[in-house]
N, C-alpha and C positions, 0 to 999 in steps of 0.2 A: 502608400496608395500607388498603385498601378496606374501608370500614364494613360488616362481616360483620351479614346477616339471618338469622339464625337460631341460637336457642341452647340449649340441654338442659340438663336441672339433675339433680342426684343427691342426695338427703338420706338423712344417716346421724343414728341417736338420737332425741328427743321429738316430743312434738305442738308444742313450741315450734319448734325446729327445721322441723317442716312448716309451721308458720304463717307464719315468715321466709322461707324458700324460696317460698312461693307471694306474698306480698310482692314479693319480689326480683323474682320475676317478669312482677309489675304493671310494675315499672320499666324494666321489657325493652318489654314490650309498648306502655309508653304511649313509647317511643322508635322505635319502627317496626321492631322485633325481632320476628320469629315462634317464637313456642315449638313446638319439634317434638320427638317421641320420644327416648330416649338410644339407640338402638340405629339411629335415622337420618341419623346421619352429620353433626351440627351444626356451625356453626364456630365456638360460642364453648359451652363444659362450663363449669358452673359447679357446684361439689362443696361441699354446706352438711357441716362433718363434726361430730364428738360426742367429747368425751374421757371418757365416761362408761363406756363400753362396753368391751371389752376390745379389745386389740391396734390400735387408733386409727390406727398406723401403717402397721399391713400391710392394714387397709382401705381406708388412703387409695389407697395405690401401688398396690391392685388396680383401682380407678375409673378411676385417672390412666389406666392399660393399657388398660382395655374401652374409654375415651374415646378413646384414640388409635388402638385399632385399627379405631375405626368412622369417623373421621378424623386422617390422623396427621398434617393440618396445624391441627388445629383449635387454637383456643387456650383456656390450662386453667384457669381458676382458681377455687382453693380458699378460703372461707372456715367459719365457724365457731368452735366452741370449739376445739379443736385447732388449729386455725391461728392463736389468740391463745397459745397454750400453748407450740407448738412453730415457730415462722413459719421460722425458717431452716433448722429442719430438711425441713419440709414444702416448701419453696422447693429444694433440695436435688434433691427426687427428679425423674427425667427427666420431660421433657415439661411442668411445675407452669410455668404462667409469670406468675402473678400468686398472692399470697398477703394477704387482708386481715385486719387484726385486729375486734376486736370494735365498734369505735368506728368505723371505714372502709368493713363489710360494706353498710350502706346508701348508700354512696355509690360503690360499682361502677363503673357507669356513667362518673365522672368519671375512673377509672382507666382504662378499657379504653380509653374513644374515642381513636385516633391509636397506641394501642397495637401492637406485631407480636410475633411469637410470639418468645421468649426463646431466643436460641443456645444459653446457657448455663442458670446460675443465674437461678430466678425471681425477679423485682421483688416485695419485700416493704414492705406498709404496714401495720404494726403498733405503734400507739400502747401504753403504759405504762394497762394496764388501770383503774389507780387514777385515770386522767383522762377516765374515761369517765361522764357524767352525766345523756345526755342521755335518752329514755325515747321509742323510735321503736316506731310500732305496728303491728300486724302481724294478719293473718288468713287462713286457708286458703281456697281456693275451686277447686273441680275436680268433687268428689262432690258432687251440688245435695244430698244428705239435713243434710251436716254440717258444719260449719269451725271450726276451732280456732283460738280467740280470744286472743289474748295482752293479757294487761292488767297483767302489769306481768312486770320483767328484777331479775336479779342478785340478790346474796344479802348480807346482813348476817350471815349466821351463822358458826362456824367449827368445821363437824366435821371430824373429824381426818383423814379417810377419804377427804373432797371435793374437787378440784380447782374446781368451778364459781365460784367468790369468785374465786379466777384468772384464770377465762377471760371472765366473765361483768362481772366490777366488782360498782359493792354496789348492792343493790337501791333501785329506784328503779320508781315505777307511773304509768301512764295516769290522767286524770280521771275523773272516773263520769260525767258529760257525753259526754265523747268514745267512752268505752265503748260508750255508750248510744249514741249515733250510728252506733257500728260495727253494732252489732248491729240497728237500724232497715235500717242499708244491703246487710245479709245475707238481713234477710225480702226484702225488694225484690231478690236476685237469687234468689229461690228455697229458700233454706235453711229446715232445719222445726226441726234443730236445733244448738246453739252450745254447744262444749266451753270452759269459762275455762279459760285456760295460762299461766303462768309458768313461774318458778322456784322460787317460795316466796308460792303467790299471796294464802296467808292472811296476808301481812305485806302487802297490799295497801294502800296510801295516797298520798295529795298531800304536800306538803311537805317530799322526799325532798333536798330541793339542800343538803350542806351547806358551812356556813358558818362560819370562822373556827371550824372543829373541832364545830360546833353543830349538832345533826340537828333540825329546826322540829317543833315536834309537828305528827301529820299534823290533815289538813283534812276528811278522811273516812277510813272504816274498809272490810273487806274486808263488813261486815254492810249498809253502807252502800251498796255497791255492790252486792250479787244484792238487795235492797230494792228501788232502782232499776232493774235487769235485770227485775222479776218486772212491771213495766208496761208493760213493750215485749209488746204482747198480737198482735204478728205474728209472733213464734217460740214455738211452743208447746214449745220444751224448753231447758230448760239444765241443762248437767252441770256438776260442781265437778271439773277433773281429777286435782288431788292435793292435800291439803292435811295439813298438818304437824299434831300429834294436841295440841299446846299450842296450837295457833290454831284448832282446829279446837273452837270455845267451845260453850255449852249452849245461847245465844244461836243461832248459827250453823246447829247442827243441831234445833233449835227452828223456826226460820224454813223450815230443809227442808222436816220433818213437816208442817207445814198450808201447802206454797204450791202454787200450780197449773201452775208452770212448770218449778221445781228437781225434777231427779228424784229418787227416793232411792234415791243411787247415789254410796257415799264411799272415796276411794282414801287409806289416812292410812300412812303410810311408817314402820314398826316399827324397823326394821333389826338388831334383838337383843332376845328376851324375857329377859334377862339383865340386872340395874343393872349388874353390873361392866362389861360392856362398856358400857354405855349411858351411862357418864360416861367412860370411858375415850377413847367416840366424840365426847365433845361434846354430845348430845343435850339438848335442853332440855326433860328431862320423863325419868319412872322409869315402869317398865310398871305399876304399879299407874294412874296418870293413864292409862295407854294403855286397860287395861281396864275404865274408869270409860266413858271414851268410847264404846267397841264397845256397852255396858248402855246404855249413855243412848240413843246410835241404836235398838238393837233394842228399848227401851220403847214410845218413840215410831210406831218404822217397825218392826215385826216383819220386814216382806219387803222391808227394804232389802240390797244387795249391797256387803259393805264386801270392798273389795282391799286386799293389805300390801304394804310392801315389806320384804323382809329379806335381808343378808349374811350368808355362812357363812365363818368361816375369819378371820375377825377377829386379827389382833397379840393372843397371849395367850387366846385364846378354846380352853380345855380340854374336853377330852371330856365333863365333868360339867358343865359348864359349857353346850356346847351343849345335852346333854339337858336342861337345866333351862329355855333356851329352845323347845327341840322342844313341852314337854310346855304351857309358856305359851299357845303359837300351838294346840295340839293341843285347847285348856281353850276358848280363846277364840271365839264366835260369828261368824265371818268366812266370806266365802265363796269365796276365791279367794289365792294368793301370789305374785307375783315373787319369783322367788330368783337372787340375784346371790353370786356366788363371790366373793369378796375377791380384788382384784391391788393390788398395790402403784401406787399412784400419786405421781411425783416432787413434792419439795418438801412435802409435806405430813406432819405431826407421824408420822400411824401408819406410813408404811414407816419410820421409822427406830424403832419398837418392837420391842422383845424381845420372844421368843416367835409368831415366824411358823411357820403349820399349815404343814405340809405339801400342796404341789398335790393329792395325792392324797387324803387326808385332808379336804381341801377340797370335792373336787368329790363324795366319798361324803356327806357332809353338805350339799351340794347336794340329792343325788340323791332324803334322805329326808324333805325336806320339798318336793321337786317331786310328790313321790308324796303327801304329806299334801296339799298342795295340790288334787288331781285328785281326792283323798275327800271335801274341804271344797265343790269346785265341785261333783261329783256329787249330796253331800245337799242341796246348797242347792236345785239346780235339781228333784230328786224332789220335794222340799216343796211343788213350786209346781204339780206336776203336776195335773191337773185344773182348775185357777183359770182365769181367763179375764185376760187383761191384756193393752195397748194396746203394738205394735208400730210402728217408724219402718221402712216396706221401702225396702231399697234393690237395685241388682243385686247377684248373686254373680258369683263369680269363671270358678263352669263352667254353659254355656250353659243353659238350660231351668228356674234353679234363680233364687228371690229367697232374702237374707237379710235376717236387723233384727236388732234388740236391743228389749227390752222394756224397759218405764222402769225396772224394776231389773235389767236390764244381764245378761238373760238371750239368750240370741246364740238364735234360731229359723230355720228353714230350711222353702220353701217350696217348690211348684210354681212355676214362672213364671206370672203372669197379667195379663193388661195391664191398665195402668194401674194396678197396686201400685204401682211405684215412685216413692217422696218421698209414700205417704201414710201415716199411719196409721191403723190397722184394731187392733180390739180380737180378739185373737185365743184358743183355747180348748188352751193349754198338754196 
């Protein structure tokens, strides 16, 4: 087969996720691949996928289909979490003809060249996730306002709920040198502002290699790195994209409140205002620490935007049991929720727990805190009404129209005007 020029890519799940994908794509590009549209008919689909998300499966085999039907010679392959999770099955579906695992995704390229499209079963390369060490860096670039920075992969933790320690290996992070170099090298192509991404970025550190069963103690911390980020004075913004509410120290949201770069803007992942579920999950912290956090931000930063995450429907998670979380989130000063339904994911402690909600039952406890949700973002953002505060425009999606966020992470919508976009303008809420 002739070295195919031109390749489209599909990412399903995180801004880590969009940070590798747009990576991956550097590695196209500095090979003499042109990136074109997915709806252009490319010759090589490259599908980043998520096992986070629900039905993993039947989104794959829906890509694999749009891909083939926009060319049904092209050739398809799949990586991601889900293709370390599942490789032979995702190998399996028609038309898949390459499948990499988590240790192989950066090195594509070496797979495709000389490659031809799979009669049958796709070629799977999928290493034993536990031999994965190595800490490959990654960043977004397409939107000049924003990029999502990856600074460090995988997880040492073990909720019962999670599949990523699976998919992902155990956490392991970028230098703050090199960090620091990404994000010098993002001012210089235009970006104003830089999202940090992991997996569990507040476990950030060096000295991740271990060793005859020995984790090194690290070489720096996650405080020691936005310290470093906050004198790169060519990006005027950095976000924190998630960070876990026992990492997420006094220290940490201390350094927020007075810097001039960190917005105040904290996404800290709940997943149950309940303790019984919250040891049940594994969780390394009881909602009383959770609610200790939210005070210490809003002492500090009254008009900071804190996001949650939380499940419904949890193994064991009773009707009084939910209300007692409803009424937690309901108490708490936050501005916004994800809410994720619980599904069962394979290998992992909680699908084999007693006492699974009912889907139905599930998704009505969904429902009433998507609605709590839409009350917490409403009062946050009336609060703010009349204030004046600094906007990042970018384009919107329907013609005539800019959007931005405001440094705490209020979404505004404008008139088009030129020369708005990739500045920001203080604007009168």
């Amino acid at each position: 087969m002739s070295t195919p020029k031109t390749v489209a890519f599909y990412t399903l799940g995180c801004k880590l996720n969009y940070s590798e994908t747009s990576s991956i794509g550097r590695l196209f590009e500095q090979s003499g691949y042109g990136e074109i549209g997915f709806e252009d008919g490319a010759d090589i689909y490259v599908i980043n996928t998520c096992s986070v998300t629900d039905f993993a499966d039947r989104k794959c085999r829906k890509i694999v289909r749009q891909a083939l039907r926009h060319n049904p010679s092209a050739f398809v392959a799949v990586v991601g979490c889900y293709a370390q999770l599942k490789p032979e099955e995702i190998a399996g579906i028609p038309g898949v003809d390459l499948v990499l695992g988590a240790g192989e995704k950066f090195r594509i390229l070496d797979y495709i060249d000389g490659l031809s499209k799979a009669p049958g079963k796709g070629m799977v390369r999928a290493g034993e996730v536990r031999e994965v060490s190595d800490f490959v860096d990654a960043f977004s670039f397409g939107d000049r306002t924003r990029s999502f920075l990856k600074v460090q992969d995988g997880c040492d933790y073990k909720c019962t709920f999670c599949t990523i320690p699976m998919a992902r290996g155990r956490s392991r992070s970028d230098t703050v040198e090199n960090v620091v170099a990404n994000a010098r090298k993002l001012a210089e192509m235009g970006i104003r502002e830089i999202v940090l991404t992991g997996v569990n970025i507040g476990d950030f550190g060096n000295g991740t290699e271990v060793i005859e069963g020995v984790k090194p103690k690290k070489e720096a911390l996650f405080i020691d790195l936005i310290q470093a980020l906050e004198e790169v004075e060519e990006i005027p913004r950095f976000r924190i994209s998630s960070i876990e509410p026992n990492l997420c120290t006094d220290e940490v949201i201390g350094f927020v409140a007075q810097s001039k770069r960190f917005m105040p803007h904290f996404h800290m992942p709940l997943q149950s205002g309940n303790n019984k579920q919250l040891v049940q999950m594994r969780r390394r912290y009881k909602r009383e620490l959770y609610a200790e956090r939210v005070a210490k931000i809003k002492s500090l930063m009254p008009h900071a935007c804190i996001g949650v995450d939380v499940i419904v429907g949890f193994p064991g998670e009773t009707e009084a049991d939910f209300m007692e979380s409803f009424h937690f989130i309901h108490g708490l000063d936050i501005s916004y929720l994800h809410v994720f339904t619980y599904s069962e994911r394979p290998n992992t402690p909680a699908a084999e727990m007693e006492g699974a909600v009912p889907m139905e039952e599930r998704r009505r406890r969904n429902e009433m805190l998507t609605i709590l949700s839409e009350k917490k973002r409403r009062a946050f953002y009336e609060a703010h009404l009349g204030q004046a505060r600094e906007v990042l425009f970018e384009h919107h999606s329907e013609p005539g129209k800019l959007s931005g966020f405001t440094d705490n992470y209020i979404k505004i919508e404008r008139p088009y005007e030129v020369g708005l976009v990739n500045q920001i303008e203080s604007v009168l809420l």
